[in-house]
SENU-150100 format. One record per residue: residue number from 1; x, y, z of N, C-alpha, C, O in turn. Coordinates in steps of 0.001 Angstrom, whole numbers. Layout:
! residues N
{num NUM, n.x X, n.y Y, n.z Z, ca.x X, ca.y Y, ca.z Z, c.x X, c.y Y, c.z Z, o.x X, o.y Y, o.z Z}
...
END
This chain:
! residues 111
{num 1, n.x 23476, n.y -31066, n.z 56276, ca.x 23205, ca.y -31233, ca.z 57680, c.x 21920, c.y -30466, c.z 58008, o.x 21814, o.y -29298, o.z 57635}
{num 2, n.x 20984, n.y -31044, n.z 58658, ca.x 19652, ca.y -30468, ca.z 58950, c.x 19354, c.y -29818, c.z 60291, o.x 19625, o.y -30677, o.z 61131}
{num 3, n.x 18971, n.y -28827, n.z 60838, ca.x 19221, ca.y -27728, ca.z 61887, c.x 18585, c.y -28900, c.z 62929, o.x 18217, o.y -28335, o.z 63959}
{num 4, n.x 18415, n.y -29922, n.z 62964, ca.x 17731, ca.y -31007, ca.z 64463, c.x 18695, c.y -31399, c.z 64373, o.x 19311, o.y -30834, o.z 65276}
{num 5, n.x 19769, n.y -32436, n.z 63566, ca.x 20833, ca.y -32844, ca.z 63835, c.x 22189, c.y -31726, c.z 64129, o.x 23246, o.y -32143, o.z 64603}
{num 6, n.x 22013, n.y -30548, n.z 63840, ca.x 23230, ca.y -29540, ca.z 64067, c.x 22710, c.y -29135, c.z 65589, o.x 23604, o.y -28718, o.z 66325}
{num 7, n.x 21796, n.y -29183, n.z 65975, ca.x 20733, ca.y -28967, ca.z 66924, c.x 21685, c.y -30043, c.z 68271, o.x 22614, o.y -29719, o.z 69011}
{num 8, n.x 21074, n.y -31130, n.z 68152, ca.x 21882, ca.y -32579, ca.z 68905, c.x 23669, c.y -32265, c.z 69071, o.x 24294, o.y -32696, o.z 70040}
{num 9, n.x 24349, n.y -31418, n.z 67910, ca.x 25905, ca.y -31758, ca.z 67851, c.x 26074, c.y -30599, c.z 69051, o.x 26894, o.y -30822, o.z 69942}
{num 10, n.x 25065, n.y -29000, n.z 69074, ca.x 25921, ca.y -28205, ca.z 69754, c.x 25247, c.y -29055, c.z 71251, o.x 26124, o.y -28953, o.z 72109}
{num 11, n.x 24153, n.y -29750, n.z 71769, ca.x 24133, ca.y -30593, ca.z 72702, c.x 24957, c.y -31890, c.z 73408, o.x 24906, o.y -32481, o.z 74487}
{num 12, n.x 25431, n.y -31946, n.z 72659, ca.x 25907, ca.y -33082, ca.z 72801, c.x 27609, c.y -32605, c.z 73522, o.x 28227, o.y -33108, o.z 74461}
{num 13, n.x 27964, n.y -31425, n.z 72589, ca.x 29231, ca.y -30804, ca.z 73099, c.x 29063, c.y -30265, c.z 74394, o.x 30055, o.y -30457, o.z 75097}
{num 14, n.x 28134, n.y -29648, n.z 74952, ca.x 27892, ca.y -28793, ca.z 76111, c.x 27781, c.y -29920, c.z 77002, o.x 28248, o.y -29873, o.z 78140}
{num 15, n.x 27026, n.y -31204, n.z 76418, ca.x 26542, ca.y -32068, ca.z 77909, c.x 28085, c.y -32757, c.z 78211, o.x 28537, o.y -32634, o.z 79350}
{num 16, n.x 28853, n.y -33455, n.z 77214, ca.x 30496, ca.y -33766, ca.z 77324, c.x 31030, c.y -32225, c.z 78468, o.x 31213, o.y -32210, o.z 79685}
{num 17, n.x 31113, n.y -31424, n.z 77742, ca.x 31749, ca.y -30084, ca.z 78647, c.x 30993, c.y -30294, c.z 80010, o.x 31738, o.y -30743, o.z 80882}
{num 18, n.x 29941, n.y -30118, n.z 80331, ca.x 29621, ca.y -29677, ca.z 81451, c.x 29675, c.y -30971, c.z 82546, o.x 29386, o.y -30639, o.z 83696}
{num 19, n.x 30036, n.y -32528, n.z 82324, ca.x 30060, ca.y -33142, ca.z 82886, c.x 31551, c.y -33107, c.z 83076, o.x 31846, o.y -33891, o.z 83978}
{num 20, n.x 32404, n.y -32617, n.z 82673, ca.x 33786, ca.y -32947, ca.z 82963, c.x 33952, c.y -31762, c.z 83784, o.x 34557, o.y -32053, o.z 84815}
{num 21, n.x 33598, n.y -30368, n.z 83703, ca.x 33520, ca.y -29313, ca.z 84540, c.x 32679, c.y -29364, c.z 85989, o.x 33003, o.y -29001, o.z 87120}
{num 22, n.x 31481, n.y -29960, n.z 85472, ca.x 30997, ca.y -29946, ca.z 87127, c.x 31044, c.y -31087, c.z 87751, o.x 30198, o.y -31254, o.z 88630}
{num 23, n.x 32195, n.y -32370, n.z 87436, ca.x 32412, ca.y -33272, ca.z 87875, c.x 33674, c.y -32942, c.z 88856, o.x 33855, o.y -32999, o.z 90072}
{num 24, n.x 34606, n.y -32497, n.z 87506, ca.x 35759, ca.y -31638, ca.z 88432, c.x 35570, c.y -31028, c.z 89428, o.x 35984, o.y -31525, o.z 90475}
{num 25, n.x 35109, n.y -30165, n.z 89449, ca.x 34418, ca.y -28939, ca.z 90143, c.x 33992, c.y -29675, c.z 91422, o.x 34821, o.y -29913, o.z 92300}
{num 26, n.x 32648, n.y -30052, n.z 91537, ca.x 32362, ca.y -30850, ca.z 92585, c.x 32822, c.y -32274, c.z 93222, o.x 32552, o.y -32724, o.z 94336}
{num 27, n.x 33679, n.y -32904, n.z 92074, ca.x 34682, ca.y -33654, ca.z 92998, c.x 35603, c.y -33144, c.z 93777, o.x 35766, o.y -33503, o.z 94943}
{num 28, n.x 36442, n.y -32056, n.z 93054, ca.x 37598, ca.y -31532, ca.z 94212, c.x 36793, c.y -30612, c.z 95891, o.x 37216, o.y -30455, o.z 97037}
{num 29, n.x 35409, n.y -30185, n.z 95117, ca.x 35074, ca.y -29714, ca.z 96892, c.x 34900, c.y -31163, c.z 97427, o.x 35013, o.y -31152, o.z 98652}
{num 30, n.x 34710, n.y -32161, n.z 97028, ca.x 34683, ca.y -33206, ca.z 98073, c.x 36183, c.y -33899, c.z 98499, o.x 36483, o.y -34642, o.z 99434}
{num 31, n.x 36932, n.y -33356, n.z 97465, ca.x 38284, ca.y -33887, ca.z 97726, c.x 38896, c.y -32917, c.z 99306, o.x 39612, o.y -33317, o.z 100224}
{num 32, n.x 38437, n.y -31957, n.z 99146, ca.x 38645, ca.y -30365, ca.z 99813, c.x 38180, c.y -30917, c.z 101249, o.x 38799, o.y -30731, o.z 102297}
{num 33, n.x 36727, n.y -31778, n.z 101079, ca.x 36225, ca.y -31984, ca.z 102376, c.x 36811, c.y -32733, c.z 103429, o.x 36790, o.y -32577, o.z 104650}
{num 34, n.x 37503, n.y -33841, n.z 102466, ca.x 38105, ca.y -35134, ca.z 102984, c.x 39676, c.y -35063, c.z 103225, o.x 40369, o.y -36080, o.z 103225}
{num 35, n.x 40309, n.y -33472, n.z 103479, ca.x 41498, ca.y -33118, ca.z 103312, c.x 42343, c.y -33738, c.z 102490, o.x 43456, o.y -34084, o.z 102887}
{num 36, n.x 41865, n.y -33987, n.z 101066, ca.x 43168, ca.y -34138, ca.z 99948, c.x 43174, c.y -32525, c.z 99014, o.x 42351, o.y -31621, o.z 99157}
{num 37, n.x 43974, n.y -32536, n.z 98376, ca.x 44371, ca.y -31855, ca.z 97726, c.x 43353, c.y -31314, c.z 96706, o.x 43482, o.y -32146, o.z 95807}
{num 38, n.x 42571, n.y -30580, n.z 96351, ca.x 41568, ca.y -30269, ca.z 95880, c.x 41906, c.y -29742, c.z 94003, o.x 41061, o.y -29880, o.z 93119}
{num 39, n.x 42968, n.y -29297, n.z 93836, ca.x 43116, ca.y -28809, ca.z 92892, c.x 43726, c.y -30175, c.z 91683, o.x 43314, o.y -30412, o.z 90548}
{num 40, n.x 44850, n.y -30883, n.z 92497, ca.x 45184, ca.y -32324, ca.z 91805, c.x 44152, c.y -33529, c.z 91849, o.x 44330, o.y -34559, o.z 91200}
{num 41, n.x 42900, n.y -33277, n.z 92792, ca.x 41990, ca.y -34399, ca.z 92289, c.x 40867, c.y -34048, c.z 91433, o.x 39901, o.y -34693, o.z 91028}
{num 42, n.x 41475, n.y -32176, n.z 91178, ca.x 40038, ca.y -31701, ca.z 89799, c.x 40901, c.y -32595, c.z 88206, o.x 40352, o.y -33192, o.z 87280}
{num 43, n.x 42180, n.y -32370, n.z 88425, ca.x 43056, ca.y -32388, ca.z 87973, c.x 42511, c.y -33973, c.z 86734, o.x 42079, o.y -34204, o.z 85604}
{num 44, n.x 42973, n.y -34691, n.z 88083, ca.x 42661, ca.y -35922, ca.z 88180, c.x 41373, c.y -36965, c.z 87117, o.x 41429, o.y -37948, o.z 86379}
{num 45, n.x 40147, n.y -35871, n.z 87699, ca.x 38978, ca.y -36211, ca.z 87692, c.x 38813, c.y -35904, c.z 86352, o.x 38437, o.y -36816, o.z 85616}
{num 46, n.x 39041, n.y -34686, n.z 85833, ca.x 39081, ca.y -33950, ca.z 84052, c.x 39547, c.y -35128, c.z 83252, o.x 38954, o.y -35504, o.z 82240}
{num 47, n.x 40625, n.y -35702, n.z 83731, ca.x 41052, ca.y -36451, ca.z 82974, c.x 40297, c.y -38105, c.z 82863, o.x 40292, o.y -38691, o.z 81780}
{num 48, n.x 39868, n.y -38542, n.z 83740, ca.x 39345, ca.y -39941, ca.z 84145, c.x 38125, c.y -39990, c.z 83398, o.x 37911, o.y -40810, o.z 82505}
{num 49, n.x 36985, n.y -38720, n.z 83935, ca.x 35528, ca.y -38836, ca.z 83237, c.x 35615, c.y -38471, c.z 81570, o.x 34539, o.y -38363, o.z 80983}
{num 50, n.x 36837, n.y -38285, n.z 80827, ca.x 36295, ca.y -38071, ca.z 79728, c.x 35302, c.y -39141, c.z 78702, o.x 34368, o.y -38923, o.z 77932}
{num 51, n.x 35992, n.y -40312, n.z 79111, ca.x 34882, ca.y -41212, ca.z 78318, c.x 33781, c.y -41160, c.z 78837, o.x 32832, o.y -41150, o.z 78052}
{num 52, n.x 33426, n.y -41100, n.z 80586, ca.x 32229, ca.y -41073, ca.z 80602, c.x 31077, c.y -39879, c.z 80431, o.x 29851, o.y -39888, o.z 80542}
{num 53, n.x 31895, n.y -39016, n.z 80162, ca.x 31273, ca.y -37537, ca.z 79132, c.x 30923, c.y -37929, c.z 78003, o.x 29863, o.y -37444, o.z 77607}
{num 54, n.x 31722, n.y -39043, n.z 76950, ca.x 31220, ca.y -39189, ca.z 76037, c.x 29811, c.y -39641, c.z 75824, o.x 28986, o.y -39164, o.z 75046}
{num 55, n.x 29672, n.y -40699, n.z 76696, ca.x 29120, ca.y -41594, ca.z 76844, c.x 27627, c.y -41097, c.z 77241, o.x 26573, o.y -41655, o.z 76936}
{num 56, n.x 27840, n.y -39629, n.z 78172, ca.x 26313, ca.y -39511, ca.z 78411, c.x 26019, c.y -38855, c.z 77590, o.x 24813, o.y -38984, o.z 77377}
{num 57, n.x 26697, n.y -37832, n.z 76646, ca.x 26163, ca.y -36811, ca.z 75594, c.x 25837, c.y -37680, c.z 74925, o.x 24638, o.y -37590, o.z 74663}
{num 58, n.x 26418, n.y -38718, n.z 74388, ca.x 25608, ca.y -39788, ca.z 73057, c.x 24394, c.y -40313, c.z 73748, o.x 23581, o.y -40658, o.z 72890}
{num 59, n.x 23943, n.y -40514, n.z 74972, ca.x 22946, ca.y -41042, ca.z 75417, c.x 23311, c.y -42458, c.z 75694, o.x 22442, o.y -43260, o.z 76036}
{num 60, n.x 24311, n.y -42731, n.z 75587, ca.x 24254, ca.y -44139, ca.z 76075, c.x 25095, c.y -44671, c.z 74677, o.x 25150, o.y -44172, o.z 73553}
{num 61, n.x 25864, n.y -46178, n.z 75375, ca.x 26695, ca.y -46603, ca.z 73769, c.x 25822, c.y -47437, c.z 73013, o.x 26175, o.y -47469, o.z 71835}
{num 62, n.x 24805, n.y -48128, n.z 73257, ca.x 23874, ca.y -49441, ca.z 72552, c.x 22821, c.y -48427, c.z 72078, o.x 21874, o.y -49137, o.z 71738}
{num 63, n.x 22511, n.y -47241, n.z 71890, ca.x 22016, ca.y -46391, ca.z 70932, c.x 22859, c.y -46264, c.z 69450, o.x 22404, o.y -46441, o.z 68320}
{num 64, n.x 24134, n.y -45925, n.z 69823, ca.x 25305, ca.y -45374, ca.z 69036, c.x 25798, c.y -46931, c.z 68338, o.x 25861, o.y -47078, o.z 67117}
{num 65, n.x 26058, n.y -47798, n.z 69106, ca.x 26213, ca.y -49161, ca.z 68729, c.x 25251, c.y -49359, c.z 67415, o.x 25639, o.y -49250, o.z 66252}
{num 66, n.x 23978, n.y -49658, n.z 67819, ca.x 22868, ca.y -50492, ca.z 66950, c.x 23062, c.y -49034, c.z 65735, o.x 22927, o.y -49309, o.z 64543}
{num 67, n.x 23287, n.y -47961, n.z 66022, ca.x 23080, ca.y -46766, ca.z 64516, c.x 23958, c.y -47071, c.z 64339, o.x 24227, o.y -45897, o.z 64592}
{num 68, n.x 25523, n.y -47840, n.z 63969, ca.x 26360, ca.y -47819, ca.z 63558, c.x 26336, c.y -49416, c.z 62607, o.x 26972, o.y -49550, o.z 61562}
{num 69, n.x 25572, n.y -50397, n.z 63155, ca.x 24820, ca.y -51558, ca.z 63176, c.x 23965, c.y -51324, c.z 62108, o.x 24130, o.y -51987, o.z 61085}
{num 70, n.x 23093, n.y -50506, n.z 62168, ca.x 21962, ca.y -50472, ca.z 60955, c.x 22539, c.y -49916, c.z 59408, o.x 22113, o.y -50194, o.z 58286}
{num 71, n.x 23715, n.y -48994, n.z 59838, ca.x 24130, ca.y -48048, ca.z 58443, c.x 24796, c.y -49042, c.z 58227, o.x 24394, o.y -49309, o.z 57094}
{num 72, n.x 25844, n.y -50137, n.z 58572, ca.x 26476, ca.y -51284, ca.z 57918, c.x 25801, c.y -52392, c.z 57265, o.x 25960, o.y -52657, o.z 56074}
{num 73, n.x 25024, n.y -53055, n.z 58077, ca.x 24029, ca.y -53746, ca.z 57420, c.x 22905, c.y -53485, c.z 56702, o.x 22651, o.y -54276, o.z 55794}
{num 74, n.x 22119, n.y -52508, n.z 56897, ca.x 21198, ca.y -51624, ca.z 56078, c.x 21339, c.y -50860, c.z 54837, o.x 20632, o.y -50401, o.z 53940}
{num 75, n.x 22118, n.y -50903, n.z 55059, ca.x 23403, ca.y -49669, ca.z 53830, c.x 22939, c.y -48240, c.z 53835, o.x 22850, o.y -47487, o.z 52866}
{num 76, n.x 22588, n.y -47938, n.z 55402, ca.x 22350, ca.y -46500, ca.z 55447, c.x 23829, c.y -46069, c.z 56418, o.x 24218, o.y -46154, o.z 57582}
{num 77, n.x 24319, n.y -45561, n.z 55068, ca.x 26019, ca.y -45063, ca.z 55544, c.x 25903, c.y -43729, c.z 56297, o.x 26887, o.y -43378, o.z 56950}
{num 78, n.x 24458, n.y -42691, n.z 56277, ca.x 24242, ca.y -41452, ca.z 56811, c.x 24236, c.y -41905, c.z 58009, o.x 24722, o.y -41070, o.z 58772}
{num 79, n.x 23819, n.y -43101, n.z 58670, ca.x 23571, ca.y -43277, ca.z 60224, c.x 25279, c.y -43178, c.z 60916, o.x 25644, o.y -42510, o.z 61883}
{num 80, n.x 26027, n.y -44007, n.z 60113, ca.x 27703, ca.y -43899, ca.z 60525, c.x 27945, c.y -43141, c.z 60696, o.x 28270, o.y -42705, o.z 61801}
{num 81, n.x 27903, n.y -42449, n.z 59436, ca.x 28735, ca.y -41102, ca.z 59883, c.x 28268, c.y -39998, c.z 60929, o.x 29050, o.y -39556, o.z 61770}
{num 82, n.x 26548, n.y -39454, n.z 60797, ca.x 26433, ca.y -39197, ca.z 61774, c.x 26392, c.y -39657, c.z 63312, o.x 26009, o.y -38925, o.z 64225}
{num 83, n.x 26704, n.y -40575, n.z 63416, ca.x 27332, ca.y -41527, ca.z 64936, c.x 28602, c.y -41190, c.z 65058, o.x 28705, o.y -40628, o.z 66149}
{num 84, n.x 29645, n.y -41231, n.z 64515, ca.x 30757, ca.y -40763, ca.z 64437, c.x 30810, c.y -39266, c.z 64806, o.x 31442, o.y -38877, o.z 65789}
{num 85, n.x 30195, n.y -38518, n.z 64069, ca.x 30486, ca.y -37246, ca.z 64245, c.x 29744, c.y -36228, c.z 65621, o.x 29935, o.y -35147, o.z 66178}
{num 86, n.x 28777, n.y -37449, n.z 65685, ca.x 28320, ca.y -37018, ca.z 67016, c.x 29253, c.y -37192, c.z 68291, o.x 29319, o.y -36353, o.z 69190}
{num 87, n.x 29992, n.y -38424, n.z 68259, ca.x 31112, ca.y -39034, ca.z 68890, c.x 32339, c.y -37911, c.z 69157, o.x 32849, o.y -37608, o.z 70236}
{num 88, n.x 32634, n.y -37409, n.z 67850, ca.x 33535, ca.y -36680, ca.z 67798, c.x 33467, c.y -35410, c.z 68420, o.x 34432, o.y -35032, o.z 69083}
{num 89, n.x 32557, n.y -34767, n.z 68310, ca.x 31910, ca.y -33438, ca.z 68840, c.x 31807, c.y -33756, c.z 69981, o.x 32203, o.y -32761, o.z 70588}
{num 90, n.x 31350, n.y -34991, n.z 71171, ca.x 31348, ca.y -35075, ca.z 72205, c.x 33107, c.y -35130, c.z 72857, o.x 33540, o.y -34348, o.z 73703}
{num 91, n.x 33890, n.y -36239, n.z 72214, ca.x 34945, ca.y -36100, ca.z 72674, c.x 35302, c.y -34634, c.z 72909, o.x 35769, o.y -34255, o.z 73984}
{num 92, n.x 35032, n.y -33676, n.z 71698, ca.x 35495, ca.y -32425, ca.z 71366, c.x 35008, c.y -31499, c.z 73023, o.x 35683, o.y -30749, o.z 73728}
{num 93, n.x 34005, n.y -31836, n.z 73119, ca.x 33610, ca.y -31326, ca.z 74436, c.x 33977, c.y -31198, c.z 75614, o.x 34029, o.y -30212, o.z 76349}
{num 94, n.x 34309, n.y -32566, n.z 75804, ca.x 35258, ca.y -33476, ca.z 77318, c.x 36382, c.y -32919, c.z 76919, o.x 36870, o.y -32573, o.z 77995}
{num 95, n.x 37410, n.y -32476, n.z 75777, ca.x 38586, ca.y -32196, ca.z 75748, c.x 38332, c.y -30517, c.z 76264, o.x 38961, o.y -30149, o.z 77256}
{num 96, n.x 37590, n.y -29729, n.z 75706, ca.x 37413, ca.y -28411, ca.z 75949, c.x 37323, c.y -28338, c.z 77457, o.x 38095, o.y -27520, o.z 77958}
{num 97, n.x 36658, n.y -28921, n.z 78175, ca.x 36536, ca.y -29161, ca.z 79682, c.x 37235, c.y -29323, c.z 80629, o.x 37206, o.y -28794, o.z 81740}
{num 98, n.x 38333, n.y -30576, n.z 79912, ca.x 39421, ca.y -30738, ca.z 80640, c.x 40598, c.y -29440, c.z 80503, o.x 41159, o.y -28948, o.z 81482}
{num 99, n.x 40811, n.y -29048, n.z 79184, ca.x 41506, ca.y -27938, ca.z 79077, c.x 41050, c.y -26697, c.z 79751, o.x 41933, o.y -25869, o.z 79975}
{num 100, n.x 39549, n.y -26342, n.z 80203, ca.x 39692, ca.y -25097, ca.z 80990, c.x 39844, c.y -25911, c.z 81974, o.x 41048, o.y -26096, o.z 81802}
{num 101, n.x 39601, n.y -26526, n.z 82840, ca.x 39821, ca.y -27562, ca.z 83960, c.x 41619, c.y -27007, c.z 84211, o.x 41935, o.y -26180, o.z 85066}
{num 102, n.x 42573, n.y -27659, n.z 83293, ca.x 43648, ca.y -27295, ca.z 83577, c.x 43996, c.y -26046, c.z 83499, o.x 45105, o.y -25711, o.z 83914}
{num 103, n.x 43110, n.y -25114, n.z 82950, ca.x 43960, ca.y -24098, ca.z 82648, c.x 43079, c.y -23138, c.z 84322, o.x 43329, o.y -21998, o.z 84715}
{num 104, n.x 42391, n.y -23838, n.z 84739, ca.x 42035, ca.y -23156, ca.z 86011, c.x 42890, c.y -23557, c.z 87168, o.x 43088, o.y -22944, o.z 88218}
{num 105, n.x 43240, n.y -24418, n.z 86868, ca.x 44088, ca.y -25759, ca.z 88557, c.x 45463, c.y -24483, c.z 88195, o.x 45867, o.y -23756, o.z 89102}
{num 106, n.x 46028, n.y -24396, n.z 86786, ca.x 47284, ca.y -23880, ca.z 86789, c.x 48556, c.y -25029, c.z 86028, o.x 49777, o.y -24931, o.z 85902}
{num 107, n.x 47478, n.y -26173, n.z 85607, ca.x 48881, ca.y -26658, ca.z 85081, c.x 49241, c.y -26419, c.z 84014, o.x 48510, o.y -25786, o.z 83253}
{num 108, n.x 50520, n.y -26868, n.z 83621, ca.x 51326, ca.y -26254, ca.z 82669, c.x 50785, c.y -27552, c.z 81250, o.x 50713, o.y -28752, o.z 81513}
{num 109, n.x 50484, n.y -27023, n.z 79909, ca.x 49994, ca.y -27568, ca.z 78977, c.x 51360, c.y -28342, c.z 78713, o.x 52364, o.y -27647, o.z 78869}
{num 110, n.x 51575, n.y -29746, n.z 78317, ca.x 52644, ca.y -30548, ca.z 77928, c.x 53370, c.y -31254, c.z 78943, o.x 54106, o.y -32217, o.z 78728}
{num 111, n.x 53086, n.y -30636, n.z 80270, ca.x 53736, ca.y -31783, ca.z 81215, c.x 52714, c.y -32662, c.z 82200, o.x 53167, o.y -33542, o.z 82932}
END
């Protein structure tokens, strides 16, 4: 692994994290504004944007698409996997997010 691509993975985790945190975050003050419940629509929200956390840390899916496209047909299998693992590290992100997310609202892990 080469320090530009290890470079992109710890990016890619922070931009997943920080869109599920300051989505939360600033959705429930608007939930707050509109008198709903502020803490069940951070709640809410952690959970809904995770794909689209994925989605912006990869930069978009028809980037990730066509590199997954070229290593199959090209027979450059390094493009897969690193698409994948970039994938993964982002999910990894949105999950970290949502989990302080819950573990700030107060809910209980498993229900």
């Amino acid at each position: 692994m080469n320090r530009d691509f290890l470079a992109t993975l710890i990016i890619d985790f922070f931009v997943a994290f920080g869109v599920i945190i300051g989505g939360a975050i600033i959705g429930g003050m608007g939930a707050y504004l509109i008198g709903k419940p502020p803490l069940s629509a951070m709640l809410d929200l952690a959970n809904s944007l995770k794909i689209w956390a994925i989605v912006a840390a990869i930069g978009g899916t028809f980037d990730a698409i066509t590199s997954i496209e070229r290593g199959l047909f090209n027979g450059t299998h390094d493009d897969i996997f690193k698409t994948l693992f970039m994938v993964f590290v982002a999910l990894c992100g949105a999950h970290s997010g949502t989990l302080l997310i819950q573990w700030i609202v107060g809910e209980q892990l498993g229900s």
